[in-house]
VEXTIPA-788274 format. One record per residue (C-alpha): y, x, z; residue in three letters. Coordinates in Angstrom, 2 decimals. Each point is the difference from the previous one (the first is absolute). Example, Ala and Ser with C-alpha at 12.3 -4.5 7.8 and 13.67 -1.06 7.14 Angstrom:
% residues 2
NODE     north      east        up   code
NODE     -4.50     12.30      7.80    ALA
NODE      3.44      1.37     -0.66    SER
This chain:
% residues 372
NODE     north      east        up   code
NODE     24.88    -18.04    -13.77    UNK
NODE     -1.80      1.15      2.98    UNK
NODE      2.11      3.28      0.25    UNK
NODE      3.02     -2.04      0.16    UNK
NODE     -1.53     -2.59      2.84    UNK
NODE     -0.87      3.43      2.21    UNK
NODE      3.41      1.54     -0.86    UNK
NODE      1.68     -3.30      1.21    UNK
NODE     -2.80     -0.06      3.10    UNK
NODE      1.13      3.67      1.10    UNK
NODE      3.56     -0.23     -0.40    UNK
NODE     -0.20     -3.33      2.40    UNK
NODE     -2.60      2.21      2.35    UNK
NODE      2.43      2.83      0.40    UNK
NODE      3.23     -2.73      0.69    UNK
NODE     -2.50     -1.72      2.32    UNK
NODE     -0.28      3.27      1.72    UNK
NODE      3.34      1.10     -0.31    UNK
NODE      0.90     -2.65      2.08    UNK
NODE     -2.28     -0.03      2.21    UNK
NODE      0.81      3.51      0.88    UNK
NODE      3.88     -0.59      0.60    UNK
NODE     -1.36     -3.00      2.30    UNK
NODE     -2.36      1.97      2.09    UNK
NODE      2.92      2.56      0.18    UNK
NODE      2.53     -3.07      1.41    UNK
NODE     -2.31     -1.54      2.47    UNK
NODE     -0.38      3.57      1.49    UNK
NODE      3.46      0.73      0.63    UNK
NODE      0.60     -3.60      1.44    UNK
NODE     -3.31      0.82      1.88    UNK
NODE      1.47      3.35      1.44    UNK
NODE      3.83     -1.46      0.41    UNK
NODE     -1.44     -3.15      2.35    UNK
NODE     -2.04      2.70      1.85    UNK
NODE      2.92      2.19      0.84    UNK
NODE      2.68     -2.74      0.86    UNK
NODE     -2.81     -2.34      1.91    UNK
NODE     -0.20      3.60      2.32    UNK
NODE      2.97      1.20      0.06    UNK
NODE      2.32     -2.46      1.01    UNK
NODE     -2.13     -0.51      3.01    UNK
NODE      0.03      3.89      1.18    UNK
NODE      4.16      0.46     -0.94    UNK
NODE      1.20     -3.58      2.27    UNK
NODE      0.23      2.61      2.50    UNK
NODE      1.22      3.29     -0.55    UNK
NODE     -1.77      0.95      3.00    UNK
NODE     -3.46     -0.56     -2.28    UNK
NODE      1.22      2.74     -2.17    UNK
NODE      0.25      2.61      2.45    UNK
NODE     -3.96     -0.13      0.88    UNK
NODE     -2.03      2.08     -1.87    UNK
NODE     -2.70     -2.52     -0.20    UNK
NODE      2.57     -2.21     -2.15    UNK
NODE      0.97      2.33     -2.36    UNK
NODE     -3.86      0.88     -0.78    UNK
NODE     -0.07     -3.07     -0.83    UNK
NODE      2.83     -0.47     -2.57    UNK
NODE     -1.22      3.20     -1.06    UNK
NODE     -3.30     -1.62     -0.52    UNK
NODE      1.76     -3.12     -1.92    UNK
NODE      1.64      2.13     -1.99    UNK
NODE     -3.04      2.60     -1.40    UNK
NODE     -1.92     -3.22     -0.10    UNK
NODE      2.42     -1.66     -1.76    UNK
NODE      0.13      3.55     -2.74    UNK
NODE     -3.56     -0.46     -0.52    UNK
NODE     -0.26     -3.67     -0.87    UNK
NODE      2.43      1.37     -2.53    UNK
NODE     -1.96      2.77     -1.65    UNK
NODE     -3.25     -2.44      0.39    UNK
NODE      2.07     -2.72     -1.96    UNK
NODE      1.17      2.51     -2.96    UNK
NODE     -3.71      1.88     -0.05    UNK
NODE     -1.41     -3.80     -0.52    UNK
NODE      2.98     -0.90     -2.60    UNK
NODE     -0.89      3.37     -2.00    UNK
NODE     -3.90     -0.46      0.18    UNK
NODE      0.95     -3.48     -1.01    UNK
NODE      2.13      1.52     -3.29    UNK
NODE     -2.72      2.81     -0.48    UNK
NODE     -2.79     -2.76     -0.30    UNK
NODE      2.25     -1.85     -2.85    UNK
NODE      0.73      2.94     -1.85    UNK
NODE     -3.52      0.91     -0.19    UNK
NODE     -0.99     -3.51     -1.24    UNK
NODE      2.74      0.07     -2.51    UNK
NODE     -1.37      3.61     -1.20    UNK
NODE     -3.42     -1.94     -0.24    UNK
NODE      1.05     -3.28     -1.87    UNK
NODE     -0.34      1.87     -3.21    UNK
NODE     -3.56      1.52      1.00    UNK
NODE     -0.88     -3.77      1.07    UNK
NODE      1.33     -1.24     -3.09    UNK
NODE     -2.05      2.78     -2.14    UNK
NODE     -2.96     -1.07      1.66    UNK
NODE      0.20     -3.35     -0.30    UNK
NODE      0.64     -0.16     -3.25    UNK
NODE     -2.87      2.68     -1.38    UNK
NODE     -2.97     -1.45     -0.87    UNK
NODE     -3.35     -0.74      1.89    UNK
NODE     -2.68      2.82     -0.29    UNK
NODE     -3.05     -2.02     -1.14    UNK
NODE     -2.70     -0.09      1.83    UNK
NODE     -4.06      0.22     -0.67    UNK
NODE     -0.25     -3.55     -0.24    UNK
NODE      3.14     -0.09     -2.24    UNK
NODE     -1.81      2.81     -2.50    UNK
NODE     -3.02     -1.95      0.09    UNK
NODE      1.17     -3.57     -0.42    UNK
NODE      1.81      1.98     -3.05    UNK
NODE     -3.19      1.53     -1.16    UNK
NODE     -1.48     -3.45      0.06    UNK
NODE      2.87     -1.59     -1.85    UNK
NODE     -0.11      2.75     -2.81    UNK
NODE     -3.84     -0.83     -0.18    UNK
NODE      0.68     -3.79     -0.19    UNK
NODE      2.72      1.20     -3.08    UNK
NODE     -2.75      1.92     -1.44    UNK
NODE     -1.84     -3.10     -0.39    UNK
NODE      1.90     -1.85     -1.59    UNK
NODE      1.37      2.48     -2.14    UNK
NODE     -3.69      0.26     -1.61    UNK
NODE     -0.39     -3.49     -0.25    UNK
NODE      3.39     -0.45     -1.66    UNK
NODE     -0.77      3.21     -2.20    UNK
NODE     -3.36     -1.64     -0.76    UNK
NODE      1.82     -3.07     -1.30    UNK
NODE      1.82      1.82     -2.27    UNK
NODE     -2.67      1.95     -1.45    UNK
NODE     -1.65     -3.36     -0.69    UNK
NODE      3.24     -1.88     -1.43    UNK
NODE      0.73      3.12     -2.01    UNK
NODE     -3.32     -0.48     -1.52    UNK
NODE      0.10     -3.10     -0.51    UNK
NODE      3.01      0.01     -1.65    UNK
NODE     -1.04      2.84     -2.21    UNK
NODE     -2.86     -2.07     -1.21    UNK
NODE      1.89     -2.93     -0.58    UNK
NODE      2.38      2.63     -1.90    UNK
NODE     -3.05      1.26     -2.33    UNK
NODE     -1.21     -3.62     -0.50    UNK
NODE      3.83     -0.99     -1.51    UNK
NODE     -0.19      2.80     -2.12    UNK
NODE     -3.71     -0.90     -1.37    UNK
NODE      1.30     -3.20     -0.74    UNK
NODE      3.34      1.13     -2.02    UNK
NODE     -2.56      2.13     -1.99    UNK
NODE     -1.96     -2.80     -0.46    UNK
NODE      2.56     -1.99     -0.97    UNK
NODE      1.39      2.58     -2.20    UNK
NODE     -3.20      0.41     -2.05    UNK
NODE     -0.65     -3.50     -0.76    UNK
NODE      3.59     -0.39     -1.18    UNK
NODE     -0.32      3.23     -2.27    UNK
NODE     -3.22     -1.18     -1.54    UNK
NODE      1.04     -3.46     -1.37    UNK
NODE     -2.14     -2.34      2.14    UNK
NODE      0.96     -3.97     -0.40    UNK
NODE      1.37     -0.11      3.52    UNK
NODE      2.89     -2.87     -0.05    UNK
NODE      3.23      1.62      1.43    UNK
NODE      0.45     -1.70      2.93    UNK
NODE     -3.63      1.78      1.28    UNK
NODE      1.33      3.27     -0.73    UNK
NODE      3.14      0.25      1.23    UNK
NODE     -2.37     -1.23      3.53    UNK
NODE     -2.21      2.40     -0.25    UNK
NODE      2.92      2.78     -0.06    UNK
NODE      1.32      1.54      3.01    UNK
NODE      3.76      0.25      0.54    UNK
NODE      0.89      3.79      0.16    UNK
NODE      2.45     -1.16      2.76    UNK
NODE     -2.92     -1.18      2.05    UNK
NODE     -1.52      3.08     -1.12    UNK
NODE      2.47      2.42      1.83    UNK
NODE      0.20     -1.77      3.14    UNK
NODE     -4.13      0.43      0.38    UNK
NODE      0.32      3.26     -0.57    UNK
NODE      3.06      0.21      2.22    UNK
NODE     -1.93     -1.19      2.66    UNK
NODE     -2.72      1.94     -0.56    UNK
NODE      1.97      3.60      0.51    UNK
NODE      1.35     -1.72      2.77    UNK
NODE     -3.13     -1.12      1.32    UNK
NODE     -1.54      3.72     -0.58    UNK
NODE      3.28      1.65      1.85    UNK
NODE     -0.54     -1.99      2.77    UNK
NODE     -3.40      0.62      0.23    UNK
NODE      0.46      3.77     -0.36    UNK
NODE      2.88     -0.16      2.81    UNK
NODE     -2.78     -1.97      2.43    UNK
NODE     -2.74      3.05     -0.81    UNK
NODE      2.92      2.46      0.88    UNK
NODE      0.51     -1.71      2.84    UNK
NODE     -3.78     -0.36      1.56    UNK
NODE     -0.23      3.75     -1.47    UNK
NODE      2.78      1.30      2.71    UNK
NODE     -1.09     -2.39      2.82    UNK
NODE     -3.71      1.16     -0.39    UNK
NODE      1.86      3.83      0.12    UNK
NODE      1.49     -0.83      3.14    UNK
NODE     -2.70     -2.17      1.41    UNK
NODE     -2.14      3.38     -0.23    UNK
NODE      2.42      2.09      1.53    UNK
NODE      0.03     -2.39      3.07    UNK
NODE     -3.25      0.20     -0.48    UNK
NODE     -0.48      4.19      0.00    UNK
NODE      2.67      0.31      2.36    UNK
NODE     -2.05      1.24      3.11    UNK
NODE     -1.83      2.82     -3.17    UNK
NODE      3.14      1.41     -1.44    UNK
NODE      1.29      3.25     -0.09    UNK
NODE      1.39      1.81      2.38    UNK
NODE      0.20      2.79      2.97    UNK
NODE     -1.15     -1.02      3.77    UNK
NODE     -0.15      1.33      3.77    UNK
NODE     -2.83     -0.96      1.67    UNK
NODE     -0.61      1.11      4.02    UNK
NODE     -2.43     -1.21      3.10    UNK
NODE     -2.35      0.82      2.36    UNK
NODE     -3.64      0.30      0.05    UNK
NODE     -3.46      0.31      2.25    UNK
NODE     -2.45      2.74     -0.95    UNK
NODE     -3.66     -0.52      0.80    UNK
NODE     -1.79      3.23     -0.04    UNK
NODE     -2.84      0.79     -2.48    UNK
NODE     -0.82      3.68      0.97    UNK
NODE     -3.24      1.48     -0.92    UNK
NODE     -0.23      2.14      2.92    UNK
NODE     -2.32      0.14      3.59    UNK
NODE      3.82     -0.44      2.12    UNK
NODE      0.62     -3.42      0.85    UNK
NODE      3.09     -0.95     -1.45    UNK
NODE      2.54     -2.65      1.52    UNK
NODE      2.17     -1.97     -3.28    UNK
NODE      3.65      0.67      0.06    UNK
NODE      2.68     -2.35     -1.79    UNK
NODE      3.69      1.46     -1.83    UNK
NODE      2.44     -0.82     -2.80    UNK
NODE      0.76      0.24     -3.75    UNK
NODE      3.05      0.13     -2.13    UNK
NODE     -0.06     -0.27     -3.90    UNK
NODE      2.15     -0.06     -3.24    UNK
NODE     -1.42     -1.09     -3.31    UNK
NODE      0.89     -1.71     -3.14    UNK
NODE     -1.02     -3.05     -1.44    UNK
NODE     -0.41      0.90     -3.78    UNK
NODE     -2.25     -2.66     -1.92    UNK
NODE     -1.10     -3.54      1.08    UNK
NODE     -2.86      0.94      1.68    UNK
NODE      0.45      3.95      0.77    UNK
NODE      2.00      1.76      2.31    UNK
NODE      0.12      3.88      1.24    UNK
NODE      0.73      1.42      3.19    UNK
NODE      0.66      2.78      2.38    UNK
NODE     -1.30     -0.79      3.56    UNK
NODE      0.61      2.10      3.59    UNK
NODE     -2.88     -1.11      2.67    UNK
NODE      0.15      1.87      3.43    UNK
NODE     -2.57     -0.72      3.02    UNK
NODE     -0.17      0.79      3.26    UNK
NODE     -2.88      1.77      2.15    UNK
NODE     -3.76     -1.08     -0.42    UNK
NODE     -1.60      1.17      2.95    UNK
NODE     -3.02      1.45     -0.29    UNK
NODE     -2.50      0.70      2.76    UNK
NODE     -3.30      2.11     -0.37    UNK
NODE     -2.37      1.16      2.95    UNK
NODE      1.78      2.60      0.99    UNK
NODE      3.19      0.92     -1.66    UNK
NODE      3.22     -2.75     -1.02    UNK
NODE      1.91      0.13     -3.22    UNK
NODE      2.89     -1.91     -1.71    UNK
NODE      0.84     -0.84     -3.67    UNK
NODE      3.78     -0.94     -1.12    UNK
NODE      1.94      0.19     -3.43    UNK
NODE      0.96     -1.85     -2.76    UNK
NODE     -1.14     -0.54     -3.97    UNK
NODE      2.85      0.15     -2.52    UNK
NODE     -1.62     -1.74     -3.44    UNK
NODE      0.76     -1.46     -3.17    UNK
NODE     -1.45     -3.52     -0.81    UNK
NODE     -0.23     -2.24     -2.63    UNK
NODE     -0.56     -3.79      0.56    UNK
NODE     -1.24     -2.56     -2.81    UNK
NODE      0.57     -3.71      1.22    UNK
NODE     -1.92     -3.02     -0.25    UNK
NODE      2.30     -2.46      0.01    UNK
NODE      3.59      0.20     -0.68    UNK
NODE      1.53     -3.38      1.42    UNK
NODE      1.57      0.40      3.53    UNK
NODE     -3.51      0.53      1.57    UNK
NODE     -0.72      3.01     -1.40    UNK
NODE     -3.82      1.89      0.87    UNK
NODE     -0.83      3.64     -1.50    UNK
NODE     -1.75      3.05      0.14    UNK
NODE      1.02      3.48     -0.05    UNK
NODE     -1.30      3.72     -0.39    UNK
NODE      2.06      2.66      1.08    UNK
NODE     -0.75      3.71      0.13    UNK
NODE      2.13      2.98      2.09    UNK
NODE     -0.02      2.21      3.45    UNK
NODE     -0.82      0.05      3.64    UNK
NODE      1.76      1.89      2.45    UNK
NODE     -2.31     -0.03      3.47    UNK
NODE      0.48      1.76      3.56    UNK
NODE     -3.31      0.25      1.86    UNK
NODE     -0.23      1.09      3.43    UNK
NODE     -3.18      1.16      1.90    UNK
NODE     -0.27      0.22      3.86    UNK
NODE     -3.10      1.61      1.44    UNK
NODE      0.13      0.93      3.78    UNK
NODE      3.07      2.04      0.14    UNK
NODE      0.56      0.86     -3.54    UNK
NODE      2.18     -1.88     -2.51    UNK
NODE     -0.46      0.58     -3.72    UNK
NODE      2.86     -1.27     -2.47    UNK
NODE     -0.80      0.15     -3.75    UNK
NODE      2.09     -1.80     -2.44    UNK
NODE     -1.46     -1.26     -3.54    UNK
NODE      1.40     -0.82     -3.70    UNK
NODE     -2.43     -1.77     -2.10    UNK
NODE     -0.56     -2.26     -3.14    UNK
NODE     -0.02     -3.89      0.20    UNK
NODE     -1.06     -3.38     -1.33    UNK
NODE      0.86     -3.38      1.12    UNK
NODE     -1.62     -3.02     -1.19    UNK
NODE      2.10     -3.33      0.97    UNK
NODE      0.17     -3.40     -0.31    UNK
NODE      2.65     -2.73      1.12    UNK
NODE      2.63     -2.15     -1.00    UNK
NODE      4.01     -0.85     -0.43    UNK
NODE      1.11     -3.37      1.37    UNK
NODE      3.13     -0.69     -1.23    UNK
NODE      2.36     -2.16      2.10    UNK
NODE      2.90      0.93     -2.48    UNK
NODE      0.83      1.44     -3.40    UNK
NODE      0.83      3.33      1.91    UNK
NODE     -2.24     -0.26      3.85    UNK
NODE     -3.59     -0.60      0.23    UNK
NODE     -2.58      1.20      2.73    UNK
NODE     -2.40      2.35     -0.95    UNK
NODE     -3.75      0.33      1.53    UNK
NODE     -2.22      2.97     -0.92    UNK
NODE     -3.14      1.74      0.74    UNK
NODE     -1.21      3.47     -0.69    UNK
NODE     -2.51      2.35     -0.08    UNK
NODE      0.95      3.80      0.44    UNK
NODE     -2.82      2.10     -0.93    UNK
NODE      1.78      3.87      0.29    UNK
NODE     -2.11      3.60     -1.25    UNK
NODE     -0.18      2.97      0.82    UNK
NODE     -0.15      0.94      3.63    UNK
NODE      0.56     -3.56      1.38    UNK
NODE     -2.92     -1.42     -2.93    UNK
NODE     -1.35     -1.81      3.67    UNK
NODE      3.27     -1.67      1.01    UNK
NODE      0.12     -3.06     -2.08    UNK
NODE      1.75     -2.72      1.46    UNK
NODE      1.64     -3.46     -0.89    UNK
NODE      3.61     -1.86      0.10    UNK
NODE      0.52     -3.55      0.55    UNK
NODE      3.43     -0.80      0.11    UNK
NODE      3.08     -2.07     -1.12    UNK
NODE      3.84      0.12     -0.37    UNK
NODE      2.53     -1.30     -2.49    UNK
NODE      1.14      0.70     -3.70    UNK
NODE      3.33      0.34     -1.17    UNK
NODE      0.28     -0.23     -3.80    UNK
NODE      3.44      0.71     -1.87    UNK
């Protein structure tokens, strides 16, 4: 229905515009016609005002002016058709559009996820009551058939019960069926209600584990370094940035392989200069606290430490260029503003070997997640 209004809408539009164009074409050629025959009457009375050069500038001028009211009036009648054809190559777009449906938003999932939880209830209290009713009735079921037995054996053994008493204290095997009838029905409906509250609790705790679950994820920032050198220089901290890719692969565990590169620490000793730069390339594994969208953890990771240093003493410059072991001890957490995007906070304690044993330092920083 709403395709057909805009059809209907943009062929009117493009008559509208049609028209509209052959009318702004009109009024300019009455336009030009009035402004050559208002002139030039009043220059040919006299042939005399022909002969001057002056007057036939000016008719020349009437007429070129005339020309381009012309081309202005057909350039204005085409834009005019261009503009209609372009909205009549849109109307199906428009119509498209119009008729899709809305994306939900956040407050549409979550009014949803309340809703489902507000089903959920009463799901369990409706499976409850059946549970109960199909005990109930299964009781009431195994009291009938006590009776009938009952019933049965006093009429086999010959006790002086009138006949009128024992045909009352048998049960009808009609009656019979229908409790046990509507006891299987009863027990079906209870068993459909526990199916039920089985696959709503399923989903409940995948909304639930949905910031925990498996998966890959990019991970990149920028961090400040405060020094913790062990040496007599006095060091200056430095700051740089970090890039990872991991892989979520149980509720509370995750792997990764993380790239951190830092500028210069300048170091100053009494009488020589030096400078320390590189980067750590490690592998870390993180155990998490929590696993709702507020996520805290702590990680170990273990892996390499590529460092420039450069010493300056008078004149002389000394460049020496070190590859060592490394451990890194973090802490920090995922804040999840999505499923897929949280912001991520860490800090880090680098504590290289070997040659550069004395140039422990830290990493505070922060950046965002991307999980897919």
């Amino acid at each position: 229905m709403l395709t057909r209004l805009l059809s209907l809408a943009g062929r009117l539009g493009l008559q509208l515009i049609w028209q509209a164009g052959s009318l702004v074409v009109r009024i300019s050629h009455v336009i030009s016609a009035d402004l050559v025959e208002g002139t030039a009457p009043s220059l040919s009375r006299d042939p005399r005002n022909l002969r001057s050069s002056s007057s036939r500038r000016t008719l020349q001028t009437l007429e070129i002016s005339r020309s381009a009211c012309l081309r202005r009036s057909t350039r204005a009648s085409r834009l005019l058709l261009l503009v209609g054809a372009a909205f009549w190559l849109a109307l199906p777009a428009l119509a498209q559009e119009a008729a899709a449906p809305a994306v939900p938003t956040v407050n549409d999932l979550k009014a949803a996820a309340f809703d489902a939880q507000s089903k959920a209830s009463q799901a369990r209290s409706l499976a409850d009551q059946a549970e109960k009713a199909a005990q109930a009735a299964e009781q009431r079921l195994t009291e009938a058939k006590s009776a009938a037995a009952a019933a049965a054996a006093a009429a086999a053994s010959g006790a002086a019960v009138g006949s009128e008493s024992s045909a009352a204290a048998q049960v009808p095997p009609q009656v019979l069926e229908d409790l046990h009838r509507a006891t299987e029905e009863a027990k079906n409906a209870a068993a459909s209600a526990r199916a039920a509250n089985a696959a709503l609790a399923e989903y409940m705790q995948e909304r639930a584990d949905r910031y925990s679950r498996r998966g890959f994820y990019l991970m990149g920032g920028i961090f400040y370094a405060p020094q913790l050198f062990d040496t007599s220089y006095s060091a200056a901290n430095s700051q740089g940035a970090f890039g990872a890719i991991g892989y979520h692969f149980a509720k509370r565990f995750e792997v990764e392989a993380r790239f951190d590169g830092f500028q210069k620490f300048d170091l100053t000793g009494s009488s020589r200069t030096a400078t320390f730069e590189g980067f750590t390339v490690t592998a870390n594994v993180k155990i998490f606290l929590l696993t709702r969208s507020f996520q805290p953890y702590l990680g170990l990771g273990i892996g390499a430490l590529d460092g420039k240093v450069v010493e300056t003493e008078g004149g002389s410059v000394d460049r020496h260029r070190y590859t060592v072991g490394l451990f890194r001890v973090s802490g920090g957490f995922d804040w999840y503003l999505t499923e897929t995007i949280a912001i991520t906070g860490d800090a880090a304690v680098n504590l290289p070997g070997g040659a550069l044993s004395n140039a422990n330092f830290a990493t505070l920083g922060g950046g965002l997640k991307l999980r897919f």
